[in-house]
C-alpha positions as CSV (number, residue, x, y, z in Angstrom):
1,X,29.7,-40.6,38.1
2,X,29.2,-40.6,34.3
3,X,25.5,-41.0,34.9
4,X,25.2,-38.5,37.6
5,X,26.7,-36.0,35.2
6,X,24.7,-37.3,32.3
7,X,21.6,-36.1,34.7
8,X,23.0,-32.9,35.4
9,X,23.8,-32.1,31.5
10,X,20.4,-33.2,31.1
11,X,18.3,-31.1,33.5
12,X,19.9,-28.3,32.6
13,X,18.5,-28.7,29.1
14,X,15.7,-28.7,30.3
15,X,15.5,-25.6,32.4
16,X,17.2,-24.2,29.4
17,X,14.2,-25.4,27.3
18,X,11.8,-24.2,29.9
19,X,13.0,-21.4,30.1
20,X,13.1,-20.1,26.3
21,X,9.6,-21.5,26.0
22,X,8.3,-19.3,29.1
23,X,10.1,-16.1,27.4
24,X,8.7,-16.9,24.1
25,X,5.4,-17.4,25.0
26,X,5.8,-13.7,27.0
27,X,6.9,-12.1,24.0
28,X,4.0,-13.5,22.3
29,X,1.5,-12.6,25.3
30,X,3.1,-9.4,25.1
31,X,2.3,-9.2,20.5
32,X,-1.2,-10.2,21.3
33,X,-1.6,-7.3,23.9
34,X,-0.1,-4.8,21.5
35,X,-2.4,-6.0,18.7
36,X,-5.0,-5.7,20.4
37,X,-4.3,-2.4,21.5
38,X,-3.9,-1.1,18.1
39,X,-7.6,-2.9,17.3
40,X,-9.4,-1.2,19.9
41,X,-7.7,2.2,19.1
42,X,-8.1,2.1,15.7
43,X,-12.1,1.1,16.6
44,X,-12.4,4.5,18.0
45,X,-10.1,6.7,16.1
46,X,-11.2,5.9,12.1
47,X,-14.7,7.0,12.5
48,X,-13.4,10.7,12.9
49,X,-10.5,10.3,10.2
50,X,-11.7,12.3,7.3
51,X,-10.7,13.0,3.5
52,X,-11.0,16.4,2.5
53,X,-10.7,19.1,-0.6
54,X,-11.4,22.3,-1.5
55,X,-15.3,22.6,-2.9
56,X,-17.0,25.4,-4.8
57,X,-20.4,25.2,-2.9
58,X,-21.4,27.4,-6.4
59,X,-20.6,24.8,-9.2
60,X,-20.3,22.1,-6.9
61,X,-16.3,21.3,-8.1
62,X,-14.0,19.5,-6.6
63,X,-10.7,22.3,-6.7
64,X,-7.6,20.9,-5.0
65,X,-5.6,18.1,-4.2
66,X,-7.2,15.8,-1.9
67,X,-5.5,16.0,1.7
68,X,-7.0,14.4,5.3
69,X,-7.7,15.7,8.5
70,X,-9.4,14.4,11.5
71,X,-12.6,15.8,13.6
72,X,-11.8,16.2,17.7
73,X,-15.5,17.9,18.8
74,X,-19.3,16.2,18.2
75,X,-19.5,20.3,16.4
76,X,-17.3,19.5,13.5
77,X,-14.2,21.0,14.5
78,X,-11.8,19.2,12.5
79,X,-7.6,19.3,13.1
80,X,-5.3,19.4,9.8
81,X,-2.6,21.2,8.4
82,X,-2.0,24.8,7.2
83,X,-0.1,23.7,3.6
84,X,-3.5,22.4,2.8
85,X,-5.5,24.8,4.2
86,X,-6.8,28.6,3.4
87,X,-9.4,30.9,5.6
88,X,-12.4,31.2,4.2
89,X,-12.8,28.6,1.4
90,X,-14.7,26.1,1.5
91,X,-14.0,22.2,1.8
92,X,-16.0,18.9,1.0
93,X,-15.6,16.5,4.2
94,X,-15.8,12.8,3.5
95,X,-16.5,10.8,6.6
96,X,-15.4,7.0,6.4
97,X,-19.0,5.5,7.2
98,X,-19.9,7.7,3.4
99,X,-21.3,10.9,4.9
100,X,-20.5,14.1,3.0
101,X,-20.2,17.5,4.8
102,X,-19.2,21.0,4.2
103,X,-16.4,23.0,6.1
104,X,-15.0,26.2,6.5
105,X,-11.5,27.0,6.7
106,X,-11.0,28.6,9.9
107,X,-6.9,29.9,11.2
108,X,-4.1,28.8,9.9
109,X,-0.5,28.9,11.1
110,X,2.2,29.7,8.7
111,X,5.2,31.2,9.0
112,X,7.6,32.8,6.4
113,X,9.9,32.3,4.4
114,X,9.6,28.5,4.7
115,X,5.8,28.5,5.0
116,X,5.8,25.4,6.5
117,X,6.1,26.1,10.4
118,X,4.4,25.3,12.5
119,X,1.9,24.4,9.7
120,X,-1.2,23.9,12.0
121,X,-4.9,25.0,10.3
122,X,-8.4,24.5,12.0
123,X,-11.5,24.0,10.1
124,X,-15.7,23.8,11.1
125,X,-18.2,22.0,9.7
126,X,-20.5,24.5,8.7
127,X,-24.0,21.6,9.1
128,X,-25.3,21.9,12.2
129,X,-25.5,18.3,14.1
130,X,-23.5,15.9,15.9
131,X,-20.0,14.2,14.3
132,X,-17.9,11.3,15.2
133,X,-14.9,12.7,16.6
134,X,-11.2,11.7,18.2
135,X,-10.2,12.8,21.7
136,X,-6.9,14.6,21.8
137,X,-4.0,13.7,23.8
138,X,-1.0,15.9,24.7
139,X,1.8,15.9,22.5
140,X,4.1,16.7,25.9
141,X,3.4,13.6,27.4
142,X,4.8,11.3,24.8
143,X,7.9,9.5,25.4
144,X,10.7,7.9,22.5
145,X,9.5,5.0,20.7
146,X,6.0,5.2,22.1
147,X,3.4,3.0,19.6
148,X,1.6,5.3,17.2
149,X,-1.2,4.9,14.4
150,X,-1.7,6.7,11.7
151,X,-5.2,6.9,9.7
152,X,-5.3,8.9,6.6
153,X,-6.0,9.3,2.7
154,X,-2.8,8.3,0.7
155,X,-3.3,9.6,-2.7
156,X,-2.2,6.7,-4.7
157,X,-4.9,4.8,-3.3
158,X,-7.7,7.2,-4.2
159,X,-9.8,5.7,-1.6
160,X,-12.8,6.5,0.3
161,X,-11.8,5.1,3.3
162,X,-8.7,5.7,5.4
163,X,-5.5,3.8,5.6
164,X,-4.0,2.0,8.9
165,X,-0.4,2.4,9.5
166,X,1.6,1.8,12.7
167,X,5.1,2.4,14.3
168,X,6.6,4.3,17.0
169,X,7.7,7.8,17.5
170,X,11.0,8.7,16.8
171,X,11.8,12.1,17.6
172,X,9.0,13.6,20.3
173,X,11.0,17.1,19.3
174,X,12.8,18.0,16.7
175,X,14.8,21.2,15.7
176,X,11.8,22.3,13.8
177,X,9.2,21.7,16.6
178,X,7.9,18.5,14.7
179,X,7.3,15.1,16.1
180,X,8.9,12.2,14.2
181,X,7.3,9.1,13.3
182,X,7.8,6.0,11.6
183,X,4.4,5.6,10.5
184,X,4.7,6.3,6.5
185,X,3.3,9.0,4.9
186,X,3.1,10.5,1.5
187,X,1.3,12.6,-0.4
188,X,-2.5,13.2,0.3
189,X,-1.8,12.3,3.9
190,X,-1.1,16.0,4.8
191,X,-3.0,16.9,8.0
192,X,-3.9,13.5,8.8
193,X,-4.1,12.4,11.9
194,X,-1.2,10.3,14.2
195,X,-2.6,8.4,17.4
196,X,-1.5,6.8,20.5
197,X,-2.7,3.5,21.7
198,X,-5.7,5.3,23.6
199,X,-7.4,6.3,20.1
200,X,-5.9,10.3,21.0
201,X,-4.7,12.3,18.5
202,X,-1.3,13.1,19.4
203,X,-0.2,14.8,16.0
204,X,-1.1,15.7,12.5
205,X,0.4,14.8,8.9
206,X,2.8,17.9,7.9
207,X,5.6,16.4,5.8
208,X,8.4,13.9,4.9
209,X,12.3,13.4,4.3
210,X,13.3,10.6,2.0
211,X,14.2,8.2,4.5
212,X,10.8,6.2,5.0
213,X,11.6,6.7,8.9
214,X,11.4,10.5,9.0
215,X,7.7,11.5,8.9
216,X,7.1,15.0,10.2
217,X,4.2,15.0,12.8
218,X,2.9,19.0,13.9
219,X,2.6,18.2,17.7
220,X,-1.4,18.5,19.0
221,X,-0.2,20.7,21.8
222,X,0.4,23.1,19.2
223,X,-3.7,23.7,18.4
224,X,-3.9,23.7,22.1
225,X,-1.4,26.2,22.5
226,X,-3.4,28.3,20.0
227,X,-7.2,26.8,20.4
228,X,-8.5,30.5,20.4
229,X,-6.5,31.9,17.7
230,X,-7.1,28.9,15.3
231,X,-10.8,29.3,15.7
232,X,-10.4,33.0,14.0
233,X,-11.1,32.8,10.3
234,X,-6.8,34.6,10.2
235,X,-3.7,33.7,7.7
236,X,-1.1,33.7,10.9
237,X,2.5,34.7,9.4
238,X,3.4,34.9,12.7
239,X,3.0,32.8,15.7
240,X,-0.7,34.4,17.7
241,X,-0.1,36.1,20.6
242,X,-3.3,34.5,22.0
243,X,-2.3,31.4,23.6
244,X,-5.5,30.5,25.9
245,X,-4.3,26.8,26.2
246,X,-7.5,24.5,25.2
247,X,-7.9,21.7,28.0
248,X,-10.4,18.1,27.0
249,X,-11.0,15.8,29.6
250,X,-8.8,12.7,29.5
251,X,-8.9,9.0,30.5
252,X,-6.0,7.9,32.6
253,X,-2.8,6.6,30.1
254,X,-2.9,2.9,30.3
255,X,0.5,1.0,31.0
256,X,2.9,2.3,28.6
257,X,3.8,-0.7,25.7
258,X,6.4,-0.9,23.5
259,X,6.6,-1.7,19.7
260,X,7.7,-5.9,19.8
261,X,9.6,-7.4,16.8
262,X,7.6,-9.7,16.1
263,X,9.7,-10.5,12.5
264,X,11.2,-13.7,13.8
265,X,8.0,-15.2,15.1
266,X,7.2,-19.0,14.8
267,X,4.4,-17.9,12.2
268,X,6.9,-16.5,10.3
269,X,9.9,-19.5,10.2
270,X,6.9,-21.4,9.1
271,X,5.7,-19.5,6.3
272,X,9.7,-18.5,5.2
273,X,10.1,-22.5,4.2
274,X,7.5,-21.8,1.3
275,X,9.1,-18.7,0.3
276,X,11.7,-19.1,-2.8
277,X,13.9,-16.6,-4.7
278,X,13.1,-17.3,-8.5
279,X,15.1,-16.2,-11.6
280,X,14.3,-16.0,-15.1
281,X,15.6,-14.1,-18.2
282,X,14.6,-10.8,-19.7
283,X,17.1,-9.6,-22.6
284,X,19.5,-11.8,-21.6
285,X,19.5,-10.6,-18.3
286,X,18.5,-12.2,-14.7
287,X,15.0,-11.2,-13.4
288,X,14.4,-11.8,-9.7
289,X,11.3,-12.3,-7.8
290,X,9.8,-13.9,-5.0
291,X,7.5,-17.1,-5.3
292,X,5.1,-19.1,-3.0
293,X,4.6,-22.5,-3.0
294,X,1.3,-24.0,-2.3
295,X,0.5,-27.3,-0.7
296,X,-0.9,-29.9,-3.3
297,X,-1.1,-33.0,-1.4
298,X,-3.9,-35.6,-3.2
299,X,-3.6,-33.3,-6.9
300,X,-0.3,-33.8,-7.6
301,X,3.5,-35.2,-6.9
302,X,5.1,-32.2,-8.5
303,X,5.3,-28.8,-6.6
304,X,3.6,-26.0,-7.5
305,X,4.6,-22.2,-6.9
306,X,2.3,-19.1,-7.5
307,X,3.7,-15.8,-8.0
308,X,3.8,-12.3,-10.2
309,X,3.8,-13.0,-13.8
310,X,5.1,-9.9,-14.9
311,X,8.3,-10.4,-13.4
312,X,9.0,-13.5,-14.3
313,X,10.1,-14.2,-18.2
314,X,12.0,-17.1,-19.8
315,X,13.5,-20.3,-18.4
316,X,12.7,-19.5,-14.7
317,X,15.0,-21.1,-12.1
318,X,13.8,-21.6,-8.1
319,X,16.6,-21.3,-5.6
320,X,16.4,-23.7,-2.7
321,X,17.7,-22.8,1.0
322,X,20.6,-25.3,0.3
323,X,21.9,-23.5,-2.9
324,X,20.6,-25.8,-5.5
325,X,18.3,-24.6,-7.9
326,X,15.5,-26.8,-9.9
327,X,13.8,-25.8,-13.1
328,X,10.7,-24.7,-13.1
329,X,8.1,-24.3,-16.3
330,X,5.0,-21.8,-16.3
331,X,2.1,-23.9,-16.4
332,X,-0.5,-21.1,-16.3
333,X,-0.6,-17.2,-15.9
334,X,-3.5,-14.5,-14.8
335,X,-2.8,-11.8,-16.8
336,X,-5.6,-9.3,-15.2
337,X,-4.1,-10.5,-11.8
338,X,-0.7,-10.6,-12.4
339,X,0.0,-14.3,-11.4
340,X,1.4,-16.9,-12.7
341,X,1.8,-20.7,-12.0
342,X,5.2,-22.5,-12.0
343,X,5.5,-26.0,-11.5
344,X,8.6,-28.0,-10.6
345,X,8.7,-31.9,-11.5
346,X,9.2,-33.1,-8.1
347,X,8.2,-32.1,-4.3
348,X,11.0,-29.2,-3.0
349,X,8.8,-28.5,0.4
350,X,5.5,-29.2,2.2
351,X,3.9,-25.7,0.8
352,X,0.7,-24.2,2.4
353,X,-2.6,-25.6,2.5
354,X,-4.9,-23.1,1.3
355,X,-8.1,-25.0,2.6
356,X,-6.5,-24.6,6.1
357,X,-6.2,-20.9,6.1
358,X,-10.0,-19.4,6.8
359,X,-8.7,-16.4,5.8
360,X,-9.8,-14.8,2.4
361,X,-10.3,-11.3,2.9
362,X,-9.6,-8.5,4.7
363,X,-12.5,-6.7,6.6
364,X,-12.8,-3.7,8.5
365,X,-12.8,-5.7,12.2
366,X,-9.3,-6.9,10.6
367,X,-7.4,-3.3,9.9
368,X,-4.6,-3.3,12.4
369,X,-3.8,-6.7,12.6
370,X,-0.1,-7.9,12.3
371,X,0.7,-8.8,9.4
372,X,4.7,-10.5,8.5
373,X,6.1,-11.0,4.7
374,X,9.0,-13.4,4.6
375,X,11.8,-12.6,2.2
376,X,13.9,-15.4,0.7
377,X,17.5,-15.3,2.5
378,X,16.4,-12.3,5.1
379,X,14.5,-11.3,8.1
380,X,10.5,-11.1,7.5
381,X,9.5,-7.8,7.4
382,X,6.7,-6.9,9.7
383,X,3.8,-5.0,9.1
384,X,-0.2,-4.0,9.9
385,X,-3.0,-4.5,8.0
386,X,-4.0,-1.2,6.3
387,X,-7.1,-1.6,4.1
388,X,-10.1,-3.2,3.6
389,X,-10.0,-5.7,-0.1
390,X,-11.1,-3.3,-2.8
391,X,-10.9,-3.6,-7.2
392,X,-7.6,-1.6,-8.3
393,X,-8.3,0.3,-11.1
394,X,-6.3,0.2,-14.1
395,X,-4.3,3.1,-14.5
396,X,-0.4,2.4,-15.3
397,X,-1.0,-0.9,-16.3
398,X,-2.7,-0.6,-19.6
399,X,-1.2,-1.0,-23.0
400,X,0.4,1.5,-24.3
401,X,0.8,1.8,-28.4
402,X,3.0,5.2,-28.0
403,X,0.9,6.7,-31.0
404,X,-1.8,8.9,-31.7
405,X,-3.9,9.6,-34.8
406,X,-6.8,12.5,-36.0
407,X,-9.2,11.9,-38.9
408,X,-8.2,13.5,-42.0
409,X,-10.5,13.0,-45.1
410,X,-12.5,10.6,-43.7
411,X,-9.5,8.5,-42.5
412,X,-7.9,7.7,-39.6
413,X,-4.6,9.0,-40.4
414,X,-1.4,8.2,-37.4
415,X,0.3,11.9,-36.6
416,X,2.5,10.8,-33.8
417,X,4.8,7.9,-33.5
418,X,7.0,7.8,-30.4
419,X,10.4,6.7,-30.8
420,X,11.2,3.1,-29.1
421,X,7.4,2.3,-28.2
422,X,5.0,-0.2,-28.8
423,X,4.0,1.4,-32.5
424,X,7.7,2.0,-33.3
425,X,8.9,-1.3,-33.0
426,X,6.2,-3.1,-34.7
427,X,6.8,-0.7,-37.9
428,X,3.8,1.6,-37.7
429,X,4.6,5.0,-39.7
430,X,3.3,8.6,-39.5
431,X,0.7,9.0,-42.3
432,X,-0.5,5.1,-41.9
433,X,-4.2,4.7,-42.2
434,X,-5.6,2.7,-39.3
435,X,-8.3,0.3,-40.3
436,X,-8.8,-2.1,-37.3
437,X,-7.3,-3.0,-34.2
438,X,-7.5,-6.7,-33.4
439,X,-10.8,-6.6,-35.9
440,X,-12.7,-3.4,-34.2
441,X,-12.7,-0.9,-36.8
442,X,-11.1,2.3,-36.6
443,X,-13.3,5.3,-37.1
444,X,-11.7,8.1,-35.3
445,X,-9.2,8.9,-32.7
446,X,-11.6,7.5,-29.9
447,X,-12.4,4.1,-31.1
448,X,-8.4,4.1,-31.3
449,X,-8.2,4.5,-27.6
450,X,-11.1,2.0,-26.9
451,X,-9.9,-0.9,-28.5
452,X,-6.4,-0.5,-27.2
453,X,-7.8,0.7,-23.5
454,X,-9.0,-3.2,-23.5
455,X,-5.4,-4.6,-23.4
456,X,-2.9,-4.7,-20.6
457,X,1.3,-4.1,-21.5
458,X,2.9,-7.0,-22.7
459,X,-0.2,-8.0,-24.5
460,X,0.2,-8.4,-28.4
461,X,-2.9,-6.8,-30.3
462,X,-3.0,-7.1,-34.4
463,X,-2.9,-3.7,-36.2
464,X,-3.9,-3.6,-40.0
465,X,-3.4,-0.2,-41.6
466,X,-3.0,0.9,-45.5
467,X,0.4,2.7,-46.6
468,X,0.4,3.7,-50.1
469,X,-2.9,1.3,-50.9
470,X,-1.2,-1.8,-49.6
471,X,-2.4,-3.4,-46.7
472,X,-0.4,-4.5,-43.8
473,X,-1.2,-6.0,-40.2
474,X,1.4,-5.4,-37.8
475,X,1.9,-7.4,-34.7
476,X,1.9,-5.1,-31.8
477,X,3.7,-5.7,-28.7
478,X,2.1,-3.1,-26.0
479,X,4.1,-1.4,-23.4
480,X,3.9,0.5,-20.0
481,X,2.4,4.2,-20.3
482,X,5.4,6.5,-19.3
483,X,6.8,6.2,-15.9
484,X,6.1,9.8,-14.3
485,X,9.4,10.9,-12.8
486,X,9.4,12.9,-9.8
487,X,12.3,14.8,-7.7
488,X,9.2,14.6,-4.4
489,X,11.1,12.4,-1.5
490,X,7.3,10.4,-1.4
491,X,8.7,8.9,-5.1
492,X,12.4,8.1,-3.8
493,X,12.0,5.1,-1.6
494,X,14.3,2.3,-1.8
495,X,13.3,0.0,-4.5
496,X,10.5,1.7,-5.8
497,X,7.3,1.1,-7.0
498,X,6.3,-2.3,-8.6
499,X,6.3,-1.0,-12.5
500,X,2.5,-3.4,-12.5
501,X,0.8,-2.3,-9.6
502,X,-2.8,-1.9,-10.6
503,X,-5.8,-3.1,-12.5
504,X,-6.3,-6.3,-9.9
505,X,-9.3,-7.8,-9.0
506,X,-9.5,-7.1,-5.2
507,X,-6.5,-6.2,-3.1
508,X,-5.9,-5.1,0.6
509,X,-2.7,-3.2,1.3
510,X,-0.3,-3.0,4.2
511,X,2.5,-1.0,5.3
512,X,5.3,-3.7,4.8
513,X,8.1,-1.8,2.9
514,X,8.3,-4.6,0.5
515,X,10.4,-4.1,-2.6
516,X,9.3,-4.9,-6.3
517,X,11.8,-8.2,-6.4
518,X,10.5,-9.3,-3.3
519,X,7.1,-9.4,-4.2
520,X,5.9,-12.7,-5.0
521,X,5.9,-14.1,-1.5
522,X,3.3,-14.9,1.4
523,X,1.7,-12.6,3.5
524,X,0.6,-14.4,7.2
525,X,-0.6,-12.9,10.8
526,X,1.7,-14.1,13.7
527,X,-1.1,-16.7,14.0
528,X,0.2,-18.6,11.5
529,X,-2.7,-17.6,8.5
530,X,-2.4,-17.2,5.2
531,X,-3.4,-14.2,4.2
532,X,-2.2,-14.0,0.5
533,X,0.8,-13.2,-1.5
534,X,2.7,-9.5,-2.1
535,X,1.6,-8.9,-5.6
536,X,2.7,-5.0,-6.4
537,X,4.8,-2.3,-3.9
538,X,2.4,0.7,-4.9
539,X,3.7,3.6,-3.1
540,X,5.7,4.9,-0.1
541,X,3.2,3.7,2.2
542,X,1.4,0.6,0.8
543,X,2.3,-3.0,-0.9
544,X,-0.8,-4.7,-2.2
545,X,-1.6,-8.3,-1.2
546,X,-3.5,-10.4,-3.6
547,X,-6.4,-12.2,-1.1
548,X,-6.1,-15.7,-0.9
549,X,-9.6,-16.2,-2.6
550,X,-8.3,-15.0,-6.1
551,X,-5.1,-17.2,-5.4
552,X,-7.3,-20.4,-4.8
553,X,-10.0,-19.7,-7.6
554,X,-7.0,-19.0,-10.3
555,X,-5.0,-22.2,-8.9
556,X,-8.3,-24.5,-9.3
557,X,-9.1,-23.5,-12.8
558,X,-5.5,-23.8,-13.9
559,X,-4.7,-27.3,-12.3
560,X,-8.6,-28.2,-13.7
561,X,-7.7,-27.4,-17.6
562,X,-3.6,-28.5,-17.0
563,X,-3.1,-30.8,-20.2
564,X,-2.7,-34.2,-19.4
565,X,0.7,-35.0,-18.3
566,X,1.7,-31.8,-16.5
């Protein structure tokens, strides 16, 4: 009896087993159809996705803000929104692939007081020739939670190329007329365009609420509605009373998917055992981050983690999944890249082999592709590939003396010392002559800038200067420029921006909504491929990922030039 029951327990383990390994390898049939959906889509959407701003044809100048659109006829009719858009003026059109057009703005639609209903503009190339373009779908035949792409120009990327982000309609009408997305946007995006899993558009970029989930889509039935109107060169204050309805030929609607949480996948337990909380001190306080660590079987018995060195300061402590926490010292850091080595004196996981990866860069054939971000003690937050790797500029990452000086007499004299910065601190008075910085001499206010443009905040430069014919060199400890504060809901996201977000050797971005404490940790495809590590959240819609080729090339020179006994 005991073994017949024994039998019985264990068959139904089995089916039990059989059973969750059948639905999980649905659900990941089911990922792997989505993903490809989004690929293919995305294939024949991006081409049209434009960037756009206002042109004098006369002086050839750039005049506006820039702001997207996308182009739905081989004529150059292109789609965007009316908040960006005027009758008449003229517009330079950027095309993904590099070519450069000009358009004319054609109608617009908006309504007073608000000016922002239903905010839909037409444009036309004015070259004559033939233009990649999207098809358009119909914004009626969208149901809730329906998969959606969007493929526009943030402006904190300053890009040439479009963006790829991804989620699910929300609303399909709100009180305003609007359809609400997911898909993040923020400003530069405006009259971008929003696409279903066909490559249609089904919406353009009009605006955004402060929660991240409430993106305001104006619905493409709307320049159907008003095809004819739109195509008059007319500032519309009220809605046209020409409503010839605008009909394109349409494929049939494939099998309606759904957007899959694919958070919890295998690829991402996996990757979430090599992710660790670390703390460290800064002013006595405790400074939280996220760190990787990295497989170094045959280099070394002692583990090694790799994370983002400006947030990580004195005496840094890992945190283990069982509580404990070990010690950790920083055995190298990347100051251009923002990383920085920690090691710990004993193994406290397997890590991940970066030879077994094959991925070190992020290529056009990849945009779309699924990307997860485990975070120490929480679900990993899902994500698509958004970018192409490209060199970050440095442009809020330089360091920052907070003081300015003009030539008087043949001297350069310092006029303006900001309280609290860099200058401040390190003693440096109003009527000092500057002689060098860090040895390049000072001539005038420009060779100032020069030789402090050079460093990055946090770096310490040497500053001689003569006060009442003594001579002094001050140790200077460079800061942050000012933080630009904004009241604009694209600036009041949860967490924020990283405060070091730029400046990096080559980056890709992705629409994870990654906070700055949580960077620091891997980035992996629901393959199970490393992909890199968060290394800066750098707006509303994009965290940058540091590829795993600058990761491997800084971990091999580090390790290489280690002193002996570390």
């Amino acid at each position: 009896m005991r073994n017949k029951l024994f039998a019985v327990v264990l068959l139904m383990q089995v089916l039990n087993f059989a059973s969750t390994l059948k639905a999980q390898s649905a659900k990941s049939r089911d990922i792997k159809q989505l993903e490809l959906k989004v690929a293919l889509a995305i294939k024949k959407a991006y081409p049209a996705s434009v960037l756009m701003w206002a042109y004098d044809t006369i002086t050839y100048t750039r005049m506006s803000a820039q702001f997207s659109g996308v182009v739905v006829s081989k004529t150059g009719t292109i789609l965007s929104a009316a908040h960006v858009v005027m009758p008449g003026k003229t517009y330079q059109v950027m095309f993904p692939d590099g070519r450069v057009c000009i358009a004319k703005g054609l109608g617009r639609i908006s309504i007073p007081p608000a000016f922002m209903l239903p905010d839909a503009a037409m444009m036309q190339i004015v070259e004559k020739g033939e233009f990649p373009f999207a098809g358009m779908g119909y914004s009626s035949a969208l149901t809730l939670n329906e998969p959606c792409i969007s493929i526009a120009y943030p402006e904190s990327l300053e890009l040439r190329q479009p963006n790829i982000r991804f989620g699910k309609v929300a609303v399909v009408k709100n009180k305003y007329g609007f359809i609400q997305s997911t898909c993040l946007m923020e400003p530069g995006d405006s009259g971008g365009p929003l696409f279903d899993l066909e490559g249609r558009v089904i919406g353009i970029h009009s605006g955004i609420e402060t929660s991240e989930d409430i993106n305001y889509e104006v619905p493409v039935d709307t320049y159907r509605k008003y095809w004819t109107a739109l195509h008059k060169e007319e500032n519309y204050t009220d809605l046209p009373k020409d409503t010839e309805v605008f009909v394109q030929e349409l494929p049939l609607k494939s099998p309606l998917l759904k957007v899959i949480d694919y958070a919890n996948s295998k690829s991402a337990k996996k990757f979430a055992l090599n992710c660790f909380k670390v703390k460290s001190l800064l002013d006595g306080k405790d400074q939280q981050i996220s760190a990787t660590l990295i497989s170094t079987e045959g280099v070394t018995n002692k583990s090694i983690l790799i994370s983002k060195s400006s947030m990580i300061y004195d005496d840094p402590v890992i945190q283990l999944s069982n509580g404990k926490t070990e010690k950790a010292i920083v055995l190298a850091r990347d100051i251009r890249n923002d990383l920085v080595i920690l090691q710990v004196d004993h193994k406290i996981g397997e890590g991940i082999k970066l030879d077994a990866t094959g991925i070190d860069s992020a290529g056009i054939n990849s945009l779309g592709k699924f990307l997860l971000s485990p975070i120490p003690g929480s679900k990993s937050i899902a994500s698509v590939l958004g970018s192409m790797v490209f060199k970050s500029s440095k442009r809020s990452s330089y360091g920052y003396i907070g003081a300015s000086l003009n030539v008087k007499n043949g001297k350069s004299i310092i006029t303006v010392v900001q309280p609290n910065s860099a200058a401040d601190i390190a003693g440096i008075k109003v009527e000092d002559e500057v002689i060098d910085v860090s040895g390049t001499t000072i001539t005038d206010a420009l060779d100032f800038l020069r030789a402090l443009s050079k460093h990055w905040a946090g770096d310490t430069t040497l500053v001689r200067i003569k006060r009442a014919g003594a001579i002094y060199v001050n140790k200077v400890v460079l800061k942050y420029p000012p933080q630009r504060v904004a009241n604009h809901p694209a600036e009041l996201f949860a967490g924020g921006k990283s405060i070091r977000r730029d400046g990096f050797d080559g980056i890709f971005t992705h629409d994870a909504r990654i906070k700055p404490i949580e960077c620091g940790g891997p980035v992996c495809d629901t393959d199970g491929h490393f992909y890199g590590i968060n290394i800066a959240r750098i707006s509303r819609t994009s965290t940058a990922v540091l590829p795993v080729s600058i990761i491997k090339q800084f971990l091999l020179t580090a390790l290489k030039n280690k002193p002996a006994g570390k």
